[in-house]
C-alpha positions in Angstrom: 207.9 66.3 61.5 208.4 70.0 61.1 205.7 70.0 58.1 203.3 68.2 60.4 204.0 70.6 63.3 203.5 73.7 60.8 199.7 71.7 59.5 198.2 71.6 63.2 199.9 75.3 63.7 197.8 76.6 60.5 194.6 75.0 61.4 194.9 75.7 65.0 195.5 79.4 64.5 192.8 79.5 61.9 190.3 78.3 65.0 191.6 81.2 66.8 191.3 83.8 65.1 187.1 82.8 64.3 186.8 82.2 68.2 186.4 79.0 67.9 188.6 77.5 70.2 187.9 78.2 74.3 184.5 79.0 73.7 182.6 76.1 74.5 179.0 77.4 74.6 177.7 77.2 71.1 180.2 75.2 70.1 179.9 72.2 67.7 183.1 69.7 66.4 182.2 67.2 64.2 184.7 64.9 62.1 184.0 64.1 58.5 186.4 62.3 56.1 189.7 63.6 55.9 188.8 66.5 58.2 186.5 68.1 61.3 183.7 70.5 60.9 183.7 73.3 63.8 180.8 75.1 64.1 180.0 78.5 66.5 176.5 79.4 67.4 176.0 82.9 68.6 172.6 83.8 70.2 171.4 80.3 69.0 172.7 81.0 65.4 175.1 79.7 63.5 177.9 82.7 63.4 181.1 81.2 61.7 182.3 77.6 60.1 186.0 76.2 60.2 187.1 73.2 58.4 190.1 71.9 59.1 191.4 69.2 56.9 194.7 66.9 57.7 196.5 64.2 56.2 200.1 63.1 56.3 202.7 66.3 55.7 199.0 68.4 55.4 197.3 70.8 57.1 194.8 73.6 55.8 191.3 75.1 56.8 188.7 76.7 55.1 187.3 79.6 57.2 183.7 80.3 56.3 182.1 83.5 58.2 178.8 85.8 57.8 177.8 89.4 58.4 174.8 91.0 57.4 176.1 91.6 53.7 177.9 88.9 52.8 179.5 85.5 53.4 183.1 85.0 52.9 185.1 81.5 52.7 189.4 82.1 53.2 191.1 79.4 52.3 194.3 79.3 55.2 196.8 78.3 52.8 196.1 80.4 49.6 196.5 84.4 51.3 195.5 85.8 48.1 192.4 84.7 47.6 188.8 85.2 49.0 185.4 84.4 47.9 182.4 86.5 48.9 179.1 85.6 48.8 176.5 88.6 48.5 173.0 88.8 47.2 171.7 91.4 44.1 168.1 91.8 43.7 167.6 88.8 45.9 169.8 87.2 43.2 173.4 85.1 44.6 176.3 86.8 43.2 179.6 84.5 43.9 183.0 86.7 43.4 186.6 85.0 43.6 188.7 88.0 44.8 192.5 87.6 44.2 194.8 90.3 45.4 191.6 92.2 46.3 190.4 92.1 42.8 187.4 90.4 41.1 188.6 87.8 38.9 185.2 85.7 38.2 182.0 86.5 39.1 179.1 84.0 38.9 175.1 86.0 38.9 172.3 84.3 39.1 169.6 85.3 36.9 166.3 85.0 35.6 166.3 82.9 32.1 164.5 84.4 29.0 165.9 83.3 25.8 164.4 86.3 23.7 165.5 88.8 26.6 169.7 88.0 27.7 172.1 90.1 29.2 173.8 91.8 26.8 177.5 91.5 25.9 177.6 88.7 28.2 178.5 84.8 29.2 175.8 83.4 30.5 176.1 79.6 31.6 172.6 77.2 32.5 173.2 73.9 34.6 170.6 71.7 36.4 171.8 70.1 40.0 168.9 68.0 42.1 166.0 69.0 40.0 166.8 72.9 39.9 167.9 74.9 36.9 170.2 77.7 37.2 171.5 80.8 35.0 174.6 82.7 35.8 175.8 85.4 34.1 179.7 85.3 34.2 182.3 88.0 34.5 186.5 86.9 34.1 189.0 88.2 34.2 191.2 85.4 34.3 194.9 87.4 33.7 194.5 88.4 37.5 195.7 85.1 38.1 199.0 85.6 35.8 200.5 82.1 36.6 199.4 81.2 39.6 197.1 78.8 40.0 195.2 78.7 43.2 193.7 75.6 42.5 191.6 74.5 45.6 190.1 77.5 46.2 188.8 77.2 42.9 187.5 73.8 43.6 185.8 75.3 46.5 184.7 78.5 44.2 182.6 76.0 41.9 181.9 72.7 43.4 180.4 74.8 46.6 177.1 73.3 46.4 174.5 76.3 47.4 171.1 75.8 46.7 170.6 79.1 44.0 167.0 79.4 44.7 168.1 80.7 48.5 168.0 84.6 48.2 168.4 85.4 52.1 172.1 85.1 53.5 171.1 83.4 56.7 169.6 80.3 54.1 172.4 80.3 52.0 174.6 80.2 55.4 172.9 77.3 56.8 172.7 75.7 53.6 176.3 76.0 53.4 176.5 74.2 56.8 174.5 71.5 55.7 177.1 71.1 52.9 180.1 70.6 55.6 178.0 68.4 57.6 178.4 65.8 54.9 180.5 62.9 55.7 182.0 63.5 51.9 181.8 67.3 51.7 185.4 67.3 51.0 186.0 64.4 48.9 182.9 66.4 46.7 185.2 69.2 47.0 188.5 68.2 46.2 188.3 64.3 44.9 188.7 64.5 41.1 186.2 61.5 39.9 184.5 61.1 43.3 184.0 65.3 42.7 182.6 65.3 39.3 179.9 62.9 40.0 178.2 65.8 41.5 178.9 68.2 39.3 175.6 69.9 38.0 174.4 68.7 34.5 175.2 71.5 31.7 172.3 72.8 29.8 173.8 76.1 27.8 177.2 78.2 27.4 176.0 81.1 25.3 177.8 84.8 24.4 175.6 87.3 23.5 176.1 90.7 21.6 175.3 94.2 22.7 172.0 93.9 21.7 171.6 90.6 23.8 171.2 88.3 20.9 173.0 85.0 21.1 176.4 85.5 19.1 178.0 82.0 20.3 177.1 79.1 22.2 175.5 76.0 22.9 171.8 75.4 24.4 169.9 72.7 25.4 166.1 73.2 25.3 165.2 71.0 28.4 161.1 71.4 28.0 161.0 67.7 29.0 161.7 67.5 32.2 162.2 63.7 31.9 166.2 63.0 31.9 165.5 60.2 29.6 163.7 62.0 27.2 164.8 63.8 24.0 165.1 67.4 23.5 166.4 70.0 21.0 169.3 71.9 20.8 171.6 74.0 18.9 174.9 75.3 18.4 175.3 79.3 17.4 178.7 80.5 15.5 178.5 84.4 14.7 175.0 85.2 15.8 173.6 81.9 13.6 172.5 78.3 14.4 175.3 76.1 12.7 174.0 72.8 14.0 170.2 71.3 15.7 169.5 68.1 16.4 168.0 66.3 19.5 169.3 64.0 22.5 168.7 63.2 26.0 170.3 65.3 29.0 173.1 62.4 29.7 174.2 62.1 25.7 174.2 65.9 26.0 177.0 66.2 28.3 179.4 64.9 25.9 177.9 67.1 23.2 178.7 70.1 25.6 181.9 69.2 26.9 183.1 68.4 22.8 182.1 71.9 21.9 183.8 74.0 24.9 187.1 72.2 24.1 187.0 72.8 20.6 185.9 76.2 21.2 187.9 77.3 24.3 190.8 80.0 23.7 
């Protein structure tokens, strides 16, 4: 009973301290599985998200907010971590903050396989018909050995549209997300989750002059999932393997190579 008491406490005092609780105008609760969506609308705009979740001997919210330079999600139970939101050239740039320090950052970028950032991961994925390159930046021994593990669910399976390059999009887009009835099973559900996970299409490193060094990269010119395309594997700044497959047969191609060559 006491662990129960201590869930409502946390979610409760999470609605607090976004206003979202005795303010009735502009004020939105809607129940999804396994938790409620509150929403706050200032000035007829959405100006901050809670989402409490509760189950038996559980209690936790995610507290999603907005100012005019970034968007920030807190997750009530992990204190150590936030993720921020921010845009760079009109680009997304995603940052998991732990202990006030950037552990992973995901860019978006343009694509130009002859032009790549240099000295650089750079990971390419498709999700509902649009393609997406991030340049990543870890630092993973932030973490030491914790693992806050759903606010890394939340860190990557976040679905935000990456063509969005105006906070108050991304924001509602964001909204949209938690006004799923399964926003949280796509969040947190292991095999219900990776359904939607985007469909890979490259993990390449590159060298200080930007030239591919390591990696694997799927040359999706056909747009047609069914259809067969090219691709290679690079090993010390050389192709070491091409053949051709379909985007589905790719998958396990990918997922083979980053476990074999994952430190």
């Amino acid at each position: 009973m006491k662990k129960i008491l201590s869930s409502f406490a946390l979610i409760t005092c999470s609605l607090y301290a976004f206003g979202q609780v005795g303010d009735p105008l502009g004020f939105t609760e809607n129940k999804i599985d396994g938790g409620t969506v509150y929403k706050k609308y200032k000035d007829s705009e959405l100006d901050s998200i809670v989402v409490g979740m509760a189950a038996v001997n559980y209690g936790n919210a995610l507290m999603i907010s907005k100012t005019k330079d970034e968007i920030r999600i807190i997750n009530a139970a992990d204190e150590n971590s936030v993720i921020k939101i921010q845009l760079k050239n009109k680009k997304q740039v995603r940052t998991f903050f732990y202990k006030d320090k950037p552990a992973i950052i995901v860019e978006n970028i343009d694509f130009d396989l002859d032009h790549l950032p240099k000295k650089t991961q750079i990971a390419r994925s498709i999700s509902n018909g649009i393609i997406t390159s991030n340049m990543l930046t870890t630092n993973y021994q932030l973490f030491g050995n914790d693992n806050p593990d759903k606010t890394f669910k939340v860190f990557y399976r976040l679905d935000v549209q990456s063509d969005l390059a105006d906070l108050d999009a991304i924001f509602e887009n964001i909204s949209d997300f938690f006004s799923q009835e399964d926003a949280l099973l796509r969040l947190f559900y292991g095999n219900y989750a990776d359904k939607f996970e985007p469909k890979a299409l490259a993990y390449l490193e590159t060298d200080i002059s930007g030239k591919i060094q390591n990696g694997i990269y799927f040359d999706f010119k056909n747009k047609d999932i069914s259809a067969k395309n090219a691709y290679s594997i690079y090993k010390d700044g050389k192709i070491t393997k091409s053949d051709k497959t379909n985007l589905e047969d790719f998958q396990s191609i990918f997922i083979k190579y980053r476990e074999e060559t994952m430190e």
